[in-house]
C-alpha positions in Angstrom: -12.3 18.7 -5.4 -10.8 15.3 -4.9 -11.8 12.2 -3.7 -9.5 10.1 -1.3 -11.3 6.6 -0.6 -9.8 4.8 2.4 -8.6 8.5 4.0 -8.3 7.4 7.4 -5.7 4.5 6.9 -2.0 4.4 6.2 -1.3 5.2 2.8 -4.6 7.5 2.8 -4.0 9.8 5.0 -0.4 9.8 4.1 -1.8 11.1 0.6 -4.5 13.7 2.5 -1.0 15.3 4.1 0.8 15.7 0.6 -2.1 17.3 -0.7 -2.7 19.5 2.2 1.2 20.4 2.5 0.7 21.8 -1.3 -2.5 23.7 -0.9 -5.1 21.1 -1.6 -7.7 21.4 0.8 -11.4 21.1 -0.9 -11.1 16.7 -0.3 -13.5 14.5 0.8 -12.4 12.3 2.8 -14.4 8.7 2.1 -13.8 5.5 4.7 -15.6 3.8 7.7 -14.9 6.3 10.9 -17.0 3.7 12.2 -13.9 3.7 15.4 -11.7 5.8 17.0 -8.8 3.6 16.7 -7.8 5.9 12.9 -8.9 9.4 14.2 -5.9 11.1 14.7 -4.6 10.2 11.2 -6.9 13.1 10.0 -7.7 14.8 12.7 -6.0 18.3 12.3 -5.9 17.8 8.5 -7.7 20.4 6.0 -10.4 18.5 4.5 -14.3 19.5 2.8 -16.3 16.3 4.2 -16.1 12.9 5.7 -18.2 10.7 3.7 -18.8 7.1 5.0 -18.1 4.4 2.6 -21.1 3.4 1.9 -22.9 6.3 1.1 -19.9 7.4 -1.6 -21.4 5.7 -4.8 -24.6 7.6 -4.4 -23.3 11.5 -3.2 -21.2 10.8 -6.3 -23.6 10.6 -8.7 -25.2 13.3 -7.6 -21.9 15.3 -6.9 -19.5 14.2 -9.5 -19.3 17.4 -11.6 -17.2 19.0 -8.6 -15.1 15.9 -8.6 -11.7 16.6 -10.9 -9.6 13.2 -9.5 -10.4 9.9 -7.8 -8.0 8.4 -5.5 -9.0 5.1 -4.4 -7.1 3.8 -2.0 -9.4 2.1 0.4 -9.9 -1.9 0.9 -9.8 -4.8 3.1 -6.2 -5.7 4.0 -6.0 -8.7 6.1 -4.2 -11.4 4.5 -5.2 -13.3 7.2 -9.0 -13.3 6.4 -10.2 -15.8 4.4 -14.1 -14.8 3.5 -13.8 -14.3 -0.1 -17.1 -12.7 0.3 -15.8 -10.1 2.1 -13.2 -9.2 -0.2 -15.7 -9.8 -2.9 -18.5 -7.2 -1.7 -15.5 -4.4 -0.3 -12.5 -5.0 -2.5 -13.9 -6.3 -6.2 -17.5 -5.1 -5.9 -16.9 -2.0 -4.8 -13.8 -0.7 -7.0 -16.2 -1.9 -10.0 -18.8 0.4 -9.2 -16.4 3.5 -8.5 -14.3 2.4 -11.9 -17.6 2.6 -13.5 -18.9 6.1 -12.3 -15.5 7.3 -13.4 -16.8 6.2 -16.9 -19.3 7.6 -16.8 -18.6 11.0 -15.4 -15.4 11.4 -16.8 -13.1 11.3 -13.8 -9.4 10.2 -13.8 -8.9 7.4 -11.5 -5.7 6.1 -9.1 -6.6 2.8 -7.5 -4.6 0.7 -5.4 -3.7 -2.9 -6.5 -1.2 -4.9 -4.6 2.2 -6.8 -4.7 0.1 -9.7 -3.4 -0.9 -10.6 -7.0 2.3 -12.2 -7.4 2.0 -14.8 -5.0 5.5 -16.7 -5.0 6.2 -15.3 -8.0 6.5 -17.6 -10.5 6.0 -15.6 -13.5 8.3 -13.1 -12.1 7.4 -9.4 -10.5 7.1 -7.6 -14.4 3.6 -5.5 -14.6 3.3 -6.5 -18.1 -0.2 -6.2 -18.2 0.0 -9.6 -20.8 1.2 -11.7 -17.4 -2.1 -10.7 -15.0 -4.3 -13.5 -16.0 -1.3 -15.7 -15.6 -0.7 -14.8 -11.7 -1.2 -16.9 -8.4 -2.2 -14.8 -5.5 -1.6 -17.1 -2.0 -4.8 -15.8 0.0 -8.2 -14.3 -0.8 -7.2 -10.7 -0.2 -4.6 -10.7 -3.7 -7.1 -12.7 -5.4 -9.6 -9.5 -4.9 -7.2 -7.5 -6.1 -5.7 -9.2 -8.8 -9.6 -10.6 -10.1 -9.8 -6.7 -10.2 -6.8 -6.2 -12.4 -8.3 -8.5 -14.8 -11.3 -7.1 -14.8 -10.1 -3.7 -15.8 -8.0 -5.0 -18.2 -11.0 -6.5 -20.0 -12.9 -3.5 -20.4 -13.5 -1.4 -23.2 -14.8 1.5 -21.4 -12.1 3.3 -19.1 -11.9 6.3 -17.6 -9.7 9.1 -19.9 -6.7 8.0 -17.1 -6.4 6.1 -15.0 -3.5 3.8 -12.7 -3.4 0.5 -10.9 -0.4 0.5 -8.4 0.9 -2.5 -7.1 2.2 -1.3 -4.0 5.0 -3.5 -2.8 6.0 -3.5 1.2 5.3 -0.1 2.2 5.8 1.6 5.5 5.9 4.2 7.6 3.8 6.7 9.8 0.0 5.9 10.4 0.0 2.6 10.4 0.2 2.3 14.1 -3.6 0.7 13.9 -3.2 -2.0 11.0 -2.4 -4.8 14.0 -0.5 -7.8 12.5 -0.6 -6.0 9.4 1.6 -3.6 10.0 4.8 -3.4 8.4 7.8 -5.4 10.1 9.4 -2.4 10.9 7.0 -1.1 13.2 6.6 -4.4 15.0 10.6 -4.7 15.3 10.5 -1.4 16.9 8.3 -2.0 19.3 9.6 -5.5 20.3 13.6 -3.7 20.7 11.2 -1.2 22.3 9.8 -3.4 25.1 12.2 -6.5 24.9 16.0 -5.2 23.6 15.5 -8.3 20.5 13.6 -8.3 18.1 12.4 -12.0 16.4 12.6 -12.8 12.9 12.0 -15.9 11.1 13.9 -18.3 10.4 14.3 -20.0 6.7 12.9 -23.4 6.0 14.5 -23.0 2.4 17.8 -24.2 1.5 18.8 -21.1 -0.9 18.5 -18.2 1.6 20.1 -18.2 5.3 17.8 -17.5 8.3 17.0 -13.4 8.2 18.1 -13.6 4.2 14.8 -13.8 3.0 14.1 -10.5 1.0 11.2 -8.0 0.3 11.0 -4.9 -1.6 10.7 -2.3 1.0 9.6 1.3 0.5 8.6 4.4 2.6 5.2 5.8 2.2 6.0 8.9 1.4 7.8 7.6 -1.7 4.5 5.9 -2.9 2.3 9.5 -2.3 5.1 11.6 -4.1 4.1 8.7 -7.3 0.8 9.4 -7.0 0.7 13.1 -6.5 3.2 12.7 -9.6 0.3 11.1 -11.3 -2.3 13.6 -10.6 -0.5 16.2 -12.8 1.0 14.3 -15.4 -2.9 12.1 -16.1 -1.2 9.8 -18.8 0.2 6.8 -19.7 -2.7 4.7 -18.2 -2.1 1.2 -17.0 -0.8 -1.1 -13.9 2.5 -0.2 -12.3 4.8 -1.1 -10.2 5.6 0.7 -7.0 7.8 -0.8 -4.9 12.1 0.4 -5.2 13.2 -2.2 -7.4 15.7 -3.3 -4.9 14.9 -6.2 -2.6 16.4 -6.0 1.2 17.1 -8.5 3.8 14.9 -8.8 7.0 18.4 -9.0 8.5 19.2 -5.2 7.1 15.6 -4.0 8.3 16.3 -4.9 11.8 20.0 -4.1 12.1 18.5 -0.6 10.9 15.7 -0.3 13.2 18.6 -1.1 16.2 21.0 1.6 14.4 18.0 4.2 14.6 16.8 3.2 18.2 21.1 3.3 19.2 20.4 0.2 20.9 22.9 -3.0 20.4 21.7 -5.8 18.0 19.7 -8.6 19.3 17.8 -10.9 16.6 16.7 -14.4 17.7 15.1 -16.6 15.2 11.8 -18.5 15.4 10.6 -20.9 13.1 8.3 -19.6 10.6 4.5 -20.9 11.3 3.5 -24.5 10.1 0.3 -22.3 8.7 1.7 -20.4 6.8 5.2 -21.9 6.1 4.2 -23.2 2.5 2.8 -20.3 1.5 5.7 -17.9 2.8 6.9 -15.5 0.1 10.8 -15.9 0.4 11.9 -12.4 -2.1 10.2 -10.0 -4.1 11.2 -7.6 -6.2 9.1 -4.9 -8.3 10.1 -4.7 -12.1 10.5 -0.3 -11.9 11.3 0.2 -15.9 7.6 1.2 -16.7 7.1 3.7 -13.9 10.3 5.4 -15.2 9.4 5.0 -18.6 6.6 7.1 -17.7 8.8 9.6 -16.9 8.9 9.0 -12.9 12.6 9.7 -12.5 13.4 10.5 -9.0 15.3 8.3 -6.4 13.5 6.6 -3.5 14.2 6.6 0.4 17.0 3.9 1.0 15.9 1.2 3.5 18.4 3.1 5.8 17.2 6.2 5.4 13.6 5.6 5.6 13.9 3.4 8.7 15.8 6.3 10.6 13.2 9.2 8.9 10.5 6.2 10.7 11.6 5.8 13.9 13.5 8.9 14.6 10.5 11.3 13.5 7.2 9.2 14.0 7.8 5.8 16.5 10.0 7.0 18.7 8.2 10.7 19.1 4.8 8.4 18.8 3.8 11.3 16.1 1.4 10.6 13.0 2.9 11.6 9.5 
């Protein structure tokens, strides 16, 4: 049996149809379903139990010896929030306990950290575990995450495996519900979509042009096929990495969404938010060499590629992954 927390969102459910496409099926399937908003990302899918958040920590106890891996992938995600109590109670809190059953039952665990940790990247984007206490997340949602890097790092007990992914800027199909946090691609499509433009912002800083500033982009299905790499391999425990290791312009994301929707290029700039105009990250860029140390050796999706697999197959068809 495995365990996928945070099923019914993006990367989650992404994961639950990896597993299912290679005869996985006996998964419980742990989030909110409080709305219907996330329903068709598993609906269809071949799964053992939904199981809501809160009542995981206690079925596991009592269920753990059918458990052979722990994926937990589920957290809050707004940026935008700043209640560090909610990110303390559903992001910190929480992964402790789950960290902590693993422990104690012996359960190898995946858990999803973030690229936020690096805030504007002043110490780089390396996941030398020796630079975690040294990073500067911007907003309260990589503060949770990074606080529970640290904390992981700091303990003596762990589980036998176990792996912290910084996920980079992922996306691709099923995030259709994550709002104003989905990735830019999805809201340039849907601008072209209902306007022919789409709007970017512009640079307030000297060193890179308006569009120039740079992310490291990757598809989703690239960060499942780590994971699912992961669940067989069950060493080398640590943080990693998991972006591409090439940063892209927000100029080459929408000159590839208009390529894929074959509709002629239209960009207008706006000026980036006073609010958040300080704290605007301007290029990232994940450090790869430990992840292929580890043996990970395949190639991911180009920007190109995964942009036309995204809108060609999932946004323009309006299908989930």
């Amino acid at each position: 049996m495995i365990v996928i927390t945070g099923a019914a969102g993006f990367i989650g459910s992404n994961l639950l149809a990896r597993l299912n496409s290679e005869g996985f099926n006996d998964i419980v399937l742990v989030d909110d379903f409080g709305g219907e908003d996330k329903k068709r990302n598993y609906e269809g899918r071949d799964f053992s139990l939904l199981l809501h958040r809160d009542d995981f920590h206690n079925w596991l106890k009592k269920n753990h010896s059918l458990v052979q891996f722990i994926f937990h992938l589920g957290a809050r995600t707004d940026t935008g929030e700043m209640r560090k109590d909610v990110f303390d109670r559903l992001n910190l809190n929480y992964s402790k306990d789950i960290w902590l059953l693993c422990c104690d039952y012996g359960l190898p665990l995946i858990y999803a950290s973030s690229a936020a940790t690096y805030g504007m990247g002043e110490h780089g984007f390396s996941d030398d575990h020796r630079l975690v206490s040294m990073l500067k997340p911007l907003n309260p949602y990589g503060e949770s995450k990074n606080e529970f890097d640290k904390w992981v790092l700091r303990q003596e007990m762990k589980p036998y495996f176990w792996a912290g992914l910084k996920f980079f800027n992922v996306y691709g199909p099923n995030e259709y519900h994550k709002g104003r946090m989905a990735s830019v691609i999805f809201h340039a499509f849907n601008q072209i979509h209902k306007t022919g433009k789409v709007k970017l912002f512009r640079s307030h800083n000297p060193d890179f042009p308006d569009g120039g500033q740079k992310r490291d982009f990757i598809y989703v299905k690239d960060v499942v096929d780590v994971m699912y790499y992961f669940m067989h391999r069950r060493k080398g425990s640590g943080i990693y990495n998991l972006g591409t290791g090439t940063a892209r312009s927000f100029l080459d994301l929408a000159r590839g969404t208009f390529r894929a929707m074959k509709i002629e290029e239209n960009i207008e700039f706006i000026d980036t938010p006073e609010d958040i105009r300080d704290k605007y990250q301007y290029f990232t860029e994940a450090v790869m060499e430990k992840l292929h140390n580890a043996g990970y050796d395949k190639q991911f999706t180009s920007l190109e590629e995964g942009i036309g697999y995204y809108v060609t197959r999932y946004l323009s068809e309006g299908k989930t992954g």
